[in-house]
Structures are given as structure tokens and as C-alpha cells.
PyMOL Python script that loads the backbone (N, CA, C, O; Angstrom):
from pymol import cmd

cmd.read_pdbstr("""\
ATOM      1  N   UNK A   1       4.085   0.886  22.331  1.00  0.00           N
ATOM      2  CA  UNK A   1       5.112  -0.074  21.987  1.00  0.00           C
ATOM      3  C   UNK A   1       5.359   0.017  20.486  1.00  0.00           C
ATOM      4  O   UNK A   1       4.334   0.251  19.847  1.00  0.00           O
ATOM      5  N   UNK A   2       6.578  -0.125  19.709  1.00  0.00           N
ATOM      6  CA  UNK A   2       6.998   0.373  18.692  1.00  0.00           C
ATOM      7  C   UNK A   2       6.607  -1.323  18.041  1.00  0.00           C
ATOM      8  O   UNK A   2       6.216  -2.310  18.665  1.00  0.00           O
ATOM      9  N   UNK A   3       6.924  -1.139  16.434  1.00  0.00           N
ATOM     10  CA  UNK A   3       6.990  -2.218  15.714  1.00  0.00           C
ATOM     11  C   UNK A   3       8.217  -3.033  15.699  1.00  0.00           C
ATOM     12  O   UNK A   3       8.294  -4.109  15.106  1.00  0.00           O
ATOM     13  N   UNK A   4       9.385  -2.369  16.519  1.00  0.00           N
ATOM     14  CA  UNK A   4      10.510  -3.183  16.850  1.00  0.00           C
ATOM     15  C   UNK A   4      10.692  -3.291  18.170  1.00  0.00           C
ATOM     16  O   UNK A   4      11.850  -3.435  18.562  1.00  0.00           O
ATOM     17  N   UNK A   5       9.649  -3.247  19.099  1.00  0.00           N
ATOM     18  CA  UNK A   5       9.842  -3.942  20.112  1.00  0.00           C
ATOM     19  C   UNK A   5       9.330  -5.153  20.930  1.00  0.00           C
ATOM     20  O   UNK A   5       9.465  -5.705  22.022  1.00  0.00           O
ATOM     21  N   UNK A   6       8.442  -5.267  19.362  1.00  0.00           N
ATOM     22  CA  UNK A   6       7.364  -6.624  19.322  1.00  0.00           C
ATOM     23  C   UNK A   6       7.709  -7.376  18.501  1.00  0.00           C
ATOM     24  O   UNK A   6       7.111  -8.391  18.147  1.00  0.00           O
ATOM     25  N   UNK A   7       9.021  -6.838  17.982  1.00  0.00           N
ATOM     26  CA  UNK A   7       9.976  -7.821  17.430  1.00  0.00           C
ATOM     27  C   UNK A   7       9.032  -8.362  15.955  1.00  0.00           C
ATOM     28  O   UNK A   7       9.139  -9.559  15.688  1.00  0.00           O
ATOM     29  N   UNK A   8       8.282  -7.639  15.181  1.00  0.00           N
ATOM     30  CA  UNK A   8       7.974  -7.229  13.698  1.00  0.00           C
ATOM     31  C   UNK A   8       8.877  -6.662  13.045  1.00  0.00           C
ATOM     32  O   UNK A   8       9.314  -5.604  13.499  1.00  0.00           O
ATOM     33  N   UNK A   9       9.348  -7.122  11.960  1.00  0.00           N
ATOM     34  CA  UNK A   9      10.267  -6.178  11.525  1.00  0.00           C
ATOM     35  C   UNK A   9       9.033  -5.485   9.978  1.00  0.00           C
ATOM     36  O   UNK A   9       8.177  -6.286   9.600  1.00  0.00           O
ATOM     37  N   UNK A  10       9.074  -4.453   9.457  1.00  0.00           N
ATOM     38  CA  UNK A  10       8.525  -3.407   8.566  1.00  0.00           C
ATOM     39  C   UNK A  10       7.541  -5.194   7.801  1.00  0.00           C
ATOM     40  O   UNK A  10       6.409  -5.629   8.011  1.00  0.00           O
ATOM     41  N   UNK A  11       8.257  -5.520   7.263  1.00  0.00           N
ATOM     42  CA  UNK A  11       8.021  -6.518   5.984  1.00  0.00           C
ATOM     43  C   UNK A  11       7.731  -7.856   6.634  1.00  0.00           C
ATOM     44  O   UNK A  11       7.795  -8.807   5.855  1.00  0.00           O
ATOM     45  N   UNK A  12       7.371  -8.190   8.124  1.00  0.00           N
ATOM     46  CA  UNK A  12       6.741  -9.327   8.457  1.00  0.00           C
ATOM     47  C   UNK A  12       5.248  -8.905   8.683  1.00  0.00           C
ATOM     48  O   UNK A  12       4.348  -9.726   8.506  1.00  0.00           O
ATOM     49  N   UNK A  13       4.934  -7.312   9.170  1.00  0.00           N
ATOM     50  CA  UNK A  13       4.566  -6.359   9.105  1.00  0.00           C
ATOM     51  C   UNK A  13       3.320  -6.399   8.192  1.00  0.00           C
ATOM     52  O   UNK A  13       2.183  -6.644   8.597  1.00  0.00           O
ATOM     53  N   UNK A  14       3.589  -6.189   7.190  1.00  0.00           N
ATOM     54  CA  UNK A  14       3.370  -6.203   5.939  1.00  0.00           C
ATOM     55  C   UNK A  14       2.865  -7.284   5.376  1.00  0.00           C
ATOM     56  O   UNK A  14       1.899  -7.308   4.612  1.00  0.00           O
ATOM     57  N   UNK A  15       3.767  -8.566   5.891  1.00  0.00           N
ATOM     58  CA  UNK A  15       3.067  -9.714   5.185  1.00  0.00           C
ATOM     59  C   UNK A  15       1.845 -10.221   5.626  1.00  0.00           C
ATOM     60  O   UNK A  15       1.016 -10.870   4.989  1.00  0.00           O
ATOM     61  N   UNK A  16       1.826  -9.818   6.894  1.00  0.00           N
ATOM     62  CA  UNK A  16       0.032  -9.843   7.579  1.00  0.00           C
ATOM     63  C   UNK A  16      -0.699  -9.169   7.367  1.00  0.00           C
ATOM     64  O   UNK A  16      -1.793  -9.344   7.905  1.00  0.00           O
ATOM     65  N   UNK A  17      -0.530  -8.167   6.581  1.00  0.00           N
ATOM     66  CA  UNK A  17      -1.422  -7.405   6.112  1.00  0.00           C
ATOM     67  C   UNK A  17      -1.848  -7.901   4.486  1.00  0.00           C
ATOM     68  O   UNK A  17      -2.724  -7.374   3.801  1.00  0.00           O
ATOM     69  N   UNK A  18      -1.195  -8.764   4.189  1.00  0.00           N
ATOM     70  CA  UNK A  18      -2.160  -9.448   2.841  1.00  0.00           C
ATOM     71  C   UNK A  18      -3.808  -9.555   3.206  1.00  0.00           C
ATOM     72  O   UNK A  18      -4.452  -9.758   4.235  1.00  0.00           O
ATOM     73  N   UNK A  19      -4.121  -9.310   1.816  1.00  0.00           N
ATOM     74  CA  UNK A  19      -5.521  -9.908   2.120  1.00  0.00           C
ATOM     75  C   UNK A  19      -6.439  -8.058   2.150  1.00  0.00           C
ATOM     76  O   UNK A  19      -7.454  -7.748   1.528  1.00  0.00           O
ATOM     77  N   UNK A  20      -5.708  -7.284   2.975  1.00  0.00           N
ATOM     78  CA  UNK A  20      -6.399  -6.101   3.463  1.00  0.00           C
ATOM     79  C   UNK A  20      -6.204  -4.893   2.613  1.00  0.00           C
ATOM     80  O   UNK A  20      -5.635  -5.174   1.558  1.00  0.00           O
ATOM     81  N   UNK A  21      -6.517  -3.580   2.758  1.00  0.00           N
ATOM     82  CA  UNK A  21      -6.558  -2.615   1.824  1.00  0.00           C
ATOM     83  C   UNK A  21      -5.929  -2.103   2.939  1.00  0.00           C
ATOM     84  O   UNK A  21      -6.029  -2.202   4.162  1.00  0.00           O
ATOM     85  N   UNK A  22      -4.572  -0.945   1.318  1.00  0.00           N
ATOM     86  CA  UNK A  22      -3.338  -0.528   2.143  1.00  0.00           C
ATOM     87  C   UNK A  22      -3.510   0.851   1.084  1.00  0.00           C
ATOM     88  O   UNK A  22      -4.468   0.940   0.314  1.00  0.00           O
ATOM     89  N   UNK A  23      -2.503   1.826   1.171  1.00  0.00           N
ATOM     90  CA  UNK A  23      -2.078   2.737   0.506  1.00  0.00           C
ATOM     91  C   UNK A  23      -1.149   2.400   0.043  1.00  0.00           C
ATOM     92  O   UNK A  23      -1.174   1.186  -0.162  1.00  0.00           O
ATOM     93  N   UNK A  24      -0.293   2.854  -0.248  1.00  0.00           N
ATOM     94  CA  UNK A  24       1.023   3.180  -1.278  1.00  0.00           C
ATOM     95  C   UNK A  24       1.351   4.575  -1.958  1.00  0.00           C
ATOM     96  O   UNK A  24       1.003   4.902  -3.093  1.00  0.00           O
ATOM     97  N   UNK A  25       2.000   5.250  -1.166  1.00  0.00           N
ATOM     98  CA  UNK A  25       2.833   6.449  -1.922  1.00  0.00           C
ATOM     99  C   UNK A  25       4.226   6.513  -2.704  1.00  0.00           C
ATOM    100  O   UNK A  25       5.314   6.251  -2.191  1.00  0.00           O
ATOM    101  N   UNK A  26       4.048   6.844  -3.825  1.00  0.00           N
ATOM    102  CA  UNK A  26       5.388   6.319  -4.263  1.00  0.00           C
ATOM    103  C   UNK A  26       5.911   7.606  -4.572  1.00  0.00           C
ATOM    104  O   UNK A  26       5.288   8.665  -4.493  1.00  0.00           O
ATOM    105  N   UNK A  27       7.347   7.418  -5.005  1.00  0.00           N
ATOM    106  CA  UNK A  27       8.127   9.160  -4.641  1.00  0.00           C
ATOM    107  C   UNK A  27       8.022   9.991  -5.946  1.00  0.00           C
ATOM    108  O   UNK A  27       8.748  10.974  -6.089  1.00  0.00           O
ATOM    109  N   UNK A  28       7.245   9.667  -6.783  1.00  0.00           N
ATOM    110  CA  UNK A  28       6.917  10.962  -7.958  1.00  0.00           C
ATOM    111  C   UNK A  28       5.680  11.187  -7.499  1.00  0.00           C
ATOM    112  O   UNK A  28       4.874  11.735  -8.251  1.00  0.00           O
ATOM    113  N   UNK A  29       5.313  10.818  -6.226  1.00  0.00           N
ATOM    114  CA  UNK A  29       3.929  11.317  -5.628  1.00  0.00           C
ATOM    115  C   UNK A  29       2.615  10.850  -5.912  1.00  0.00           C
ATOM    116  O   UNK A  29       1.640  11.390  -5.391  1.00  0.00           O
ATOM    117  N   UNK A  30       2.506   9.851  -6.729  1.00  0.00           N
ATOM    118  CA  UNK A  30       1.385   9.266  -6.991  1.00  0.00           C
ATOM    119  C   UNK A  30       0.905   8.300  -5.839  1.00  0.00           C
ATOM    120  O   UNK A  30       1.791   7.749  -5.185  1.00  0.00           O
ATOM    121  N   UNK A  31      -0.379   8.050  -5.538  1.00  0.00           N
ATOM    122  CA  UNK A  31      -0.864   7.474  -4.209  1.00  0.00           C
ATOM    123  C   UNK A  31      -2.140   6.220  -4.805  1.00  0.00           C
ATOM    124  O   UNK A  31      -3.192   6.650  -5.279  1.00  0.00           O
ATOM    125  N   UNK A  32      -1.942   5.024  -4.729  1.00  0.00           N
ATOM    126  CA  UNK A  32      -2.710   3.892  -4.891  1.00  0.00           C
ATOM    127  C   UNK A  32      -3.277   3.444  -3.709  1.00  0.00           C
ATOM    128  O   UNK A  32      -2.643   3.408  -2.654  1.00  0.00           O
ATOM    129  N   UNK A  33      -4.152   3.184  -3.793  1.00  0.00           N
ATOM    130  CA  UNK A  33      -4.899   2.328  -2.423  1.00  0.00           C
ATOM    131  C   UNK A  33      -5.290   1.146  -2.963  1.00  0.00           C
ATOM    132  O   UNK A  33      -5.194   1.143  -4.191  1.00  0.00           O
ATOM    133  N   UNK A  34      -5.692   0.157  -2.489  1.00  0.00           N
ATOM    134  CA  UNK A  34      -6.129  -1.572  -2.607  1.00  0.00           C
ATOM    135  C   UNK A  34      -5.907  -2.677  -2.138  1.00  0.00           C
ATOM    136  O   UNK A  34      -5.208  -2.647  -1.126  1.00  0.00           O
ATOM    137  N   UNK A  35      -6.244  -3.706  -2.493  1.00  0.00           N
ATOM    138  CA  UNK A  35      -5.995  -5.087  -1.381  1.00  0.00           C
ATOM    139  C   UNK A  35      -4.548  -5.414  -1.476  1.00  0.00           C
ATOM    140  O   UNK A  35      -4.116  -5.780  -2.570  1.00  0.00           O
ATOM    141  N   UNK A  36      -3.874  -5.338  -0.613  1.00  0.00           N
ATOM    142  CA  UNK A  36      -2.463  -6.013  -0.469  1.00  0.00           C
ATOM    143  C   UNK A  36      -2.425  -7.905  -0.989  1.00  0.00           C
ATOM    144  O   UNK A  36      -2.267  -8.680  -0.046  1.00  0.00           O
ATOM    145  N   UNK A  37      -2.561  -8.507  -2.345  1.00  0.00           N
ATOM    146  CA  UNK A  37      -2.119  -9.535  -2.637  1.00  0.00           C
ATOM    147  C   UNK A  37      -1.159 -10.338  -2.111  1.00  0.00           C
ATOM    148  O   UNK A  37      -1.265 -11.345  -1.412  1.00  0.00           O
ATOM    149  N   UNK A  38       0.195  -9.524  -2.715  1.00  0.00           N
ATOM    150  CA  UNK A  38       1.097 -10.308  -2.719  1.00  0.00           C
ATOM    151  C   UNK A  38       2.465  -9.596  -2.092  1.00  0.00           C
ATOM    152  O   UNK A  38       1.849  -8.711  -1.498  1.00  0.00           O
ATOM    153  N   UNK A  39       3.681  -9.349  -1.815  1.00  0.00           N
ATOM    154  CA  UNK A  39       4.647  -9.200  -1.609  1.00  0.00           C
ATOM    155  C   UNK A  39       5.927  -9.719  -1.087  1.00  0.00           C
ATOM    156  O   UNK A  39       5.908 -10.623  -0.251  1.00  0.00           O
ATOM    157  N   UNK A  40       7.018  -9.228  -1.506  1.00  0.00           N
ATOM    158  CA  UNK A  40       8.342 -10.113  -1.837  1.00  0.00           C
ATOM    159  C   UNK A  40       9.244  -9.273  -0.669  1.00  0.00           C
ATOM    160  O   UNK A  40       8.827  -8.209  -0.211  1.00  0.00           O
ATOM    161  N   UNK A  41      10.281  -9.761  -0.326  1.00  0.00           N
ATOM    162  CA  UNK A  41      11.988  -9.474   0.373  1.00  0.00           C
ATOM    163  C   UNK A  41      12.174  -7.886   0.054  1.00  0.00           C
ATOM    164  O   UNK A  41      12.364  -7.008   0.896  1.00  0.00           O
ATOM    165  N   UNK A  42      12.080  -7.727  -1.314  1.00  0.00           N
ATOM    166  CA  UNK A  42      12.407  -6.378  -1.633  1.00  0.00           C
ATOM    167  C   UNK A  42      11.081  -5.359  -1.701  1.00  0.00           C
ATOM    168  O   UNK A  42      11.070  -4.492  -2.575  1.00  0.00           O
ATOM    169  N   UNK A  43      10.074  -5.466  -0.856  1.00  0.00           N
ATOM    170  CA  UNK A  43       8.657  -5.001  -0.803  1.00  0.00           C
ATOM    171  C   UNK A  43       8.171  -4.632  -2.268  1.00  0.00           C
ATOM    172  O   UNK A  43       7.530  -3.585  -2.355  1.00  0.00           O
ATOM    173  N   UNK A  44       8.389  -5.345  -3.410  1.00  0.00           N
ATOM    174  CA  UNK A  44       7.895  -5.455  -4.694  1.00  0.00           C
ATOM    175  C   UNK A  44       6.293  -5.621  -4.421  1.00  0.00           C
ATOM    176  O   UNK A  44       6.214  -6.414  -3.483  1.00  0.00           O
ATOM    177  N   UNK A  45       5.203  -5.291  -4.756  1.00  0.00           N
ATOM    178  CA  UNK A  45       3.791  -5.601  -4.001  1.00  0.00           C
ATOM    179  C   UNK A  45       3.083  -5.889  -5.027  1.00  0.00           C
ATOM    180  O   UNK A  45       3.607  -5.534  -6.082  1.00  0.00           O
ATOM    181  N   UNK A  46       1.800  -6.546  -5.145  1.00  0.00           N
ATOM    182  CA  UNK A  46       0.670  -6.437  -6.056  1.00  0.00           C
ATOM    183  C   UNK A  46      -0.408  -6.276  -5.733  1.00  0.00           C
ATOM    184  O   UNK A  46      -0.939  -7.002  -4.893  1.00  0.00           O
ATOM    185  N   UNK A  47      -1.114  -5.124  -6.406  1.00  0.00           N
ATOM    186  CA  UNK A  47      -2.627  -4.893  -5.460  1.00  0.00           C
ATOM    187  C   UNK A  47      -3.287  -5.445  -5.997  1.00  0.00           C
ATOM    188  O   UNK A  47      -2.784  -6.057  -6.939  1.00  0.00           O
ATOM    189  N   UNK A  48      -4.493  -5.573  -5.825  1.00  0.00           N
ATOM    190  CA  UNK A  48      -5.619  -6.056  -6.263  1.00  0.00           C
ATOM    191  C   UNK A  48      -6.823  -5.200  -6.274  1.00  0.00           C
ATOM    192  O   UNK A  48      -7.168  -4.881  -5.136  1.00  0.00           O
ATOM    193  N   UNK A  49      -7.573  -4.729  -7.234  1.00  0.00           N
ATOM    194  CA  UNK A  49      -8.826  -3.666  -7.191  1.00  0.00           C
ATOM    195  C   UNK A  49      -8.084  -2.347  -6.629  1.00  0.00           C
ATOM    196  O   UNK A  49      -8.193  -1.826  -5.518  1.00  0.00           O
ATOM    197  N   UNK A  50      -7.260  -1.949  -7.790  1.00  0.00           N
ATOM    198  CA  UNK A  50      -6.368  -0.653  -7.309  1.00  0.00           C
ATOM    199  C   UNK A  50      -6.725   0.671  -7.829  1.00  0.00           C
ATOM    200  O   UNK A  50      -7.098   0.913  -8.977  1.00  0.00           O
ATOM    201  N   UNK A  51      -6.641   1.133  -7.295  1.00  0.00           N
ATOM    202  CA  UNK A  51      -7.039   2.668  -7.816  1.00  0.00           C
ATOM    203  C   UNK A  51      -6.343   3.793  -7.150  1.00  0.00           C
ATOM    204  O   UNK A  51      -6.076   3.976  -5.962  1.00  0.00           O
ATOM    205  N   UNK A  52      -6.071   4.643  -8.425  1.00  0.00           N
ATOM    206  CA  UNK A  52      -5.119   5.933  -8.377  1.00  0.00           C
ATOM    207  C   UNK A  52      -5.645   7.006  -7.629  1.00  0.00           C
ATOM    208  O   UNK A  52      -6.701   7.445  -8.085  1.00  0.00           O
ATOM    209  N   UNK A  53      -5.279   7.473  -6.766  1.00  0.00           N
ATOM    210  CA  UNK A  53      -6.073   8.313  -6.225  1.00  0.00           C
ATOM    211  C   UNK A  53      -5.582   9.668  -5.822  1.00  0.00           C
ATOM    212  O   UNK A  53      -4.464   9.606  -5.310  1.00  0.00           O
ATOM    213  N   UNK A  54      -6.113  10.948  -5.905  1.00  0.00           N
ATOM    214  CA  UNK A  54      -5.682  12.410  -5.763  1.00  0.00           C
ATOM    215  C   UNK A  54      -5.155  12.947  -4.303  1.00  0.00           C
ATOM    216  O   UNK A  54      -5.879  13.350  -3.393  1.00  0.00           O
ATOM    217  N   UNK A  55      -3.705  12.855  -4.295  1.00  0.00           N
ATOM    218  CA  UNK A  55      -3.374  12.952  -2.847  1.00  0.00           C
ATOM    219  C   UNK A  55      -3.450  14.015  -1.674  1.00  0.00           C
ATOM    220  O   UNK A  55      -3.096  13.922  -0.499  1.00  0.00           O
ATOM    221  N   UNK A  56      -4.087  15.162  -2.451  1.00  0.00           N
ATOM    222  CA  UNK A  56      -4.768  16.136  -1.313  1.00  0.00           C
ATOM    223  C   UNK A  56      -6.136  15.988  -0.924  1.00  0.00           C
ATOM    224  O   UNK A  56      -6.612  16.425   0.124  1.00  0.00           O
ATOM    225  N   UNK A  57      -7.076  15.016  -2.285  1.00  0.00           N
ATOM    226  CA  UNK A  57      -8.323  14.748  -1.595  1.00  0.00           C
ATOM    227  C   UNK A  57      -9.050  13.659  -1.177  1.00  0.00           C
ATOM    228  O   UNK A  57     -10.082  13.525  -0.518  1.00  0.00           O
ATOM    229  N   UNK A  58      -8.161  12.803  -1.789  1.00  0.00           N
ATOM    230  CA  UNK A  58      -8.763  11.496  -1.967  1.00  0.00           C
ATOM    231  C   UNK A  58      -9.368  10.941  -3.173  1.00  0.00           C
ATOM    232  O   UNK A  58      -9.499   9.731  -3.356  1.00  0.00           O
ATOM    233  N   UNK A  59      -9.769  11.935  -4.069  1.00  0.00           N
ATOM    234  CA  UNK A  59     -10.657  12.145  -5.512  1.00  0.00           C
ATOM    235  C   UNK A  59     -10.392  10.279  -6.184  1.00  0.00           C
ATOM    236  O   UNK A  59      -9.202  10.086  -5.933  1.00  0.00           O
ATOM    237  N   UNK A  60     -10.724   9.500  -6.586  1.00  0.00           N
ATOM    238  CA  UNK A  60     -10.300   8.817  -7.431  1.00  0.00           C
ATOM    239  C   UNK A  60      -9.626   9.138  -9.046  1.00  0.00           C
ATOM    240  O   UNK A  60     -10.439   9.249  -9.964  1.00  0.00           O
ATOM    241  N   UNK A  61      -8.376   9.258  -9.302  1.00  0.00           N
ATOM    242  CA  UNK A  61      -8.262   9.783 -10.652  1.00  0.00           C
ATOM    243  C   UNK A  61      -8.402   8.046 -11.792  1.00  0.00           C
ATOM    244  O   UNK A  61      -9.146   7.897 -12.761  1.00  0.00           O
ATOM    245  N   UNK A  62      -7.637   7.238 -11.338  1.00  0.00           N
ATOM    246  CA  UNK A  62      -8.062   5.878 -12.397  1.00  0.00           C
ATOM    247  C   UNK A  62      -8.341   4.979 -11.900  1.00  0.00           C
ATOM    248  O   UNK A  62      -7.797   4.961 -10.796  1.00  0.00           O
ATOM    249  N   UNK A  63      -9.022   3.987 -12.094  1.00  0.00           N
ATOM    250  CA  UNK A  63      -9.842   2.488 -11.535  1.00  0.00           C
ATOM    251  C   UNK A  63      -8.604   1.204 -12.279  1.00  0.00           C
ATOM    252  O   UNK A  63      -8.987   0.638 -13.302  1.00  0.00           O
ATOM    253  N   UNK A  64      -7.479   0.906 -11.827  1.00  0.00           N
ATOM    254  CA  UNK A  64      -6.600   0.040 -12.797  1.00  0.00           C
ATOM    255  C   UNK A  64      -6.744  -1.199 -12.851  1.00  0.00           C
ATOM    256  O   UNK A  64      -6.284  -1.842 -13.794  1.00  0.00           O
ATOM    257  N   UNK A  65      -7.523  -1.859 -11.676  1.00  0.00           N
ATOM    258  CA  UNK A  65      -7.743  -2.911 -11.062  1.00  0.00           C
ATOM    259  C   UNK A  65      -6.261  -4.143 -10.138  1.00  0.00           C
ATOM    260  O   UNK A  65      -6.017  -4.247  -8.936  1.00  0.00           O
ATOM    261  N   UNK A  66      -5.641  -4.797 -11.247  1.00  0.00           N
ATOM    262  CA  UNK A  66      -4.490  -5.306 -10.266  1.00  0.00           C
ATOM    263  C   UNK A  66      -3.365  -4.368 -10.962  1.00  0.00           C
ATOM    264  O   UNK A  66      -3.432  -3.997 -12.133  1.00  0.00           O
ATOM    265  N   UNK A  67      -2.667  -4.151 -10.360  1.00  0.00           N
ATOM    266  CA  UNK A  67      -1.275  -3.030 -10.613  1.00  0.00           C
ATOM    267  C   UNK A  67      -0.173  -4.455  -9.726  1.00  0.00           C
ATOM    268  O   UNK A  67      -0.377  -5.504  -9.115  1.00  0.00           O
ATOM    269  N   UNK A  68       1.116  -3.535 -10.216  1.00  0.00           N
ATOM    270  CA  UNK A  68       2.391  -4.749  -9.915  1.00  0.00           C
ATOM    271  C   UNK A  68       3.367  -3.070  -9.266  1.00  0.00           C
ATOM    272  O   UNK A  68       3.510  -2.131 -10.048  1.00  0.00           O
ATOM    273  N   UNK A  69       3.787  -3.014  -8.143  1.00  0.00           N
ATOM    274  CA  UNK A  69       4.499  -1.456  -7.729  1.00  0.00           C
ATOM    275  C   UNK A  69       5.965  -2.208  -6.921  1.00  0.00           C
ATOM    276  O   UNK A  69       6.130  -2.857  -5.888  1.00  0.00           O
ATOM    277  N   UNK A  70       6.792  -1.747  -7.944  1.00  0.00           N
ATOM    278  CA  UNK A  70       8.301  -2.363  -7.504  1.00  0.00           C
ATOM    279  C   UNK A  70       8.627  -1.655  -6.565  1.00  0.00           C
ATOM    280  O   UNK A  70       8.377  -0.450  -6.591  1.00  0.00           O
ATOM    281  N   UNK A  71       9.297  -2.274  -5.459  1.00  0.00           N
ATOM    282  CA  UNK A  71       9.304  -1.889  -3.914  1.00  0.00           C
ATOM    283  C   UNK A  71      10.309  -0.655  -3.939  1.00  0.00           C
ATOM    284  O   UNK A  71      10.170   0.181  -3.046  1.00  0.00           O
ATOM    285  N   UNK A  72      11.250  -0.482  -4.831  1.00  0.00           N
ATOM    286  CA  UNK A  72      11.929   0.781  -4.812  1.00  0.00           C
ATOM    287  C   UNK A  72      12.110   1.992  -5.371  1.00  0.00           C
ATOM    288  O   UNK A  72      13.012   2.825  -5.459  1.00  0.00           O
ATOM    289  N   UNK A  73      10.764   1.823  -5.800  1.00  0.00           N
ATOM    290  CA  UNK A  73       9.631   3.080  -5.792  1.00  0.00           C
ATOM    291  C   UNK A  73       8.881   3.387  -5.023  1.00  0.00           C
ATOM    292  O   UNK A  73       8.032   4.247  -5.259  1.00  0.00           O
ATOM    293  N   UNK A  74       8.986   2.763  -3.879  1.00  0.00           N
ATOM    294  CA  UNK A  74       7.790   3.262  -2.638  1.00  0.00           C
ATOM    295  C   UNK A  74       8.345   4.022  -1.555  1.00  0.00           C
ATOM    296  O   UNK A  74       9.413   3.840  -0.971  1.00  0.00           O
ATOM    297  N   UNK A  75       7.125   5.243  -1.296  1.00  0.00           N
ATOM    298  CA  UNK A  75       7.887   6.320  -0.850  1.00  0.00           C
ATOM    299  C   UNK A  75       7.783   5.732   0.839  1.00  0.00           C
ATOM    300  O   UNK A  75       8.775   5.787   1.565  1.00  0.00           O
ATOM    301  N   UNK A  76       6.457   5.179   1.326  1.00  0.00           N
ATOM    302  CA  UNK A  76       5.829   4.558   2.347  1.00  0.00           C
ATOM    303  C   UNK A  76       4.517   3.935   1.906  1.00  0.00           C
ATOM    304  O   UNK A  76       3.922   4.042   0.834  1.00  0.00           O
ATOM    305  N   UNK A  77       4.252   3.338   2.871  1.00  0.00           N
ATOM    306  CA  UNK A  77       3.100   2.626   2.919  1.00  0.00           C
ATOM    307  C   UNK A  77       1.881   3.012   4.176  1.00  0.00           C
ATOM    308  O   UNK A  77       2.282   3.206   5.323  1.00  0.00           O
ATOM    309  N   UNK A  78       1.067   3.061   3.999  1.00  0.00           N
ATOM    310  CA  UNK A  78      -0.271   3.070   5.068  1.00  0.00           C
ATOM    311  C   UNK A  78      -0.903   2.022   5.222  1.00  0.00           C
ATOM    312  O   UNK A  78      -1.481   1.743   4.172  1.00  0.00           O
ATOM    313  N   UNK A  79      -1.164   0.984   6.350  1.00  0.00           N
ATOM    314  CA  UNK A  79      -1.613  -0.037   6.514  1.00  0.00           C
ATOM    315  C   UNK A  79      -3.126   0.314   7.261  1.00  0.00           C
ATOM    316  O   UNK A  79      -4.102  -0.386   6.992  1.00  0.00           O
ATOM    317  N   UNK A  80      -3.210   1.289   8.077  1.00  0.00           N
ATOM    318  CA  UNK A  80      -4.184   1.502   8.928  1.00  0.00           C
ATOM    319  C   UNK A  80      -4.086   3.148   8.996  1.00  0.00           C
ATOM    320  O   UNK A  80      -3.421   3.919   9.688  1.00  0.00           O
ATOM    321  N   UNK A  81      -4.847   3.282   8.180  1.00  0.00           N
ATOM    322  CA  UNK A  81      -5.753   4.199   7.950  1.00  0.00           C
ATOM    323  C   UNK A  81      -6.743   5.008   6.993  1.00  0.00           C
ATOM    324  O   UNK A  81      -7.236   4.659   5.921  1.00  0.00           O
ATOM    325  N   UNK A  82      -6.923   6.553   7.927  1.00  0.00           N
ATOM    326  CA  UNK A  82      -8.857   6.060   7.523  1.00  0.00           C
ATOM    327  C   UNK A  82      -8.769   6.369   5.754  1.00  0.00           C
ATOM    328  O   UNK A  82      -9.722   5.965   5.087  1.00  0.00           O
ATOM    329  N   UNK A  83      -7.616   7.084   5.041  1.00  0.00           N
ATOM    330  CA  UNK A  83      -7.745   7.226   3.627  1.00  0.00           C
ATOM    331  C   UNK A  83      -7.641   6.124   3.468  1.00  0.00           C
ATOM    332  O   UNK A  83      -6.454   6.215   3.156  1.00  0.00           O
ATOM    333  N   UNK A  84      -7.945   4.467   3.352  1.00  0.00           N
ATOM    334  CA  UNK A  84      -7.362   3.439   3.158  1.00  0.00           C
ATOM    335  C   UNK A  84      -9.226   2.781   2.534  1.00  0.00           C
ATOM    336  O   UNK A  84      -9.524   1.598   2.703  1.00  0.00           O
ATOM    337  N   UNK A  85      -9.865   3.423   2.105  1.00  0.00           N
ATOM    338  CA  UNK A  85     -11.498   2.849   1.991  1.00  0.00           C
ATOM    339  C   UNK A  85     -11.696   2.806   0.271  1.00  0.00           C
ATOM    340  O   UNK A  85     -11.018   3.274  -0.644  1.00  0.00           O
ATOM    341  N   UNK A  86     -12.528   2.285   0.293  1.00  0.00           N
ATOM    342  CA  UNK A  86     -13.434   1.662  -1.280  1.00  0.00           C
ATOM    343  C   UNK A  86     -14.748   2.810  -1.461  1.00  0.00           C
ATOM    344  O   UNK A  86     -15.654   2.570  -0.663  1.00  0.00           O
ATOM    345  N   UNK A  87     -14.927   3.638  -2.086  1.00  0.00           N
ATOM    346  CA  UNK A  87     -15.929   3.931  -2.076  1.00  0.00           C
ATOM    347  C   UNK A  87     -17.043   3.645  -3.469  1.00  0.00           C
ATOM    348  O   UNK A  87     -18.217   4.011  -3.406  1.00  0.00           O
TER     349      UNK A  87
END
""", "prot")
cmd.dss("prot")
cmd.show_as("cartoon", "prot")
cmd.util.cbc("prot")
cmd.orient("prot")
């Protein structure tokens, strides 16, 4: 069953996923993982305990802690899955 046939739309989606650790790819290719805080209408987001991370390995490249990633810079998002961890 799809996310629009359970009648979620992307960003209600999303708003239940506060609280949890998400990815974020944004389109100059840089990839953040961390706790989903906060987010707005225009998927503007704020992580919490964020960190930059190397998108062929996972590598950690910076530890930033809360970051602010304006929603129209995001290439997609990962809510569930397994690159999505703290190590």
C-alpha cells in the first residue's frame, strides 16, 4: 500500500517522524543524518545531533550538532533506513 493510499500525504509523513533519526540528501550531494526536531509547510527541517556524512560510505566527515536545512534544498529524505544510525 502506497503513502497515498493511506491517505499520508509526504509532509504529514514526516511530521511523525519528529523525534526520530532521518537522512537528508540535499542536491549538491551532501548527506546529513539526525533527529528530525522540527519541520514546516515548505519541509524547511531542523536536526538535532547532526552529522555530515560521506555518501558512498557512510564515513562521518563533521559532528555539527543542530543544523537548520531549507526545504528547497532537499534532494530526498530517508525516514527508514538502515544508513539512518548513530555510531
Amino acid at each position: 500500500m502506497s503513502v497515498r493510499e493511506r491517505g499520508d500525504s509526504p509532509l504529514k509523513l514526516l511530521i511523525k517522524t519528529v523525534n526520530n533519526n532521518i537522512l537528508v540528501k540535499l542536491k549538491d550531494g551532501s548527506e546529513f543524518i539526525g533527529i528530525l526536531e522540527q519541520c514546516d509547510p515548505t519541509m524547511n527541517l531542523v536536526l538535532g545531533d547532526a552529522k555530515e556524512v560521506n555518501e558512498t560510505n557512510g564515513e562521518l566527515l563533521v559532528n555539527y550538532g543542530k543544523v537548520f536545512i531549507r526545504g528547497s534544498n532537499i534532494l530526498f529524505i530517508a525516514i527508514n533506513s538502515d544508513k539512518v544510525t548513530f555510531e
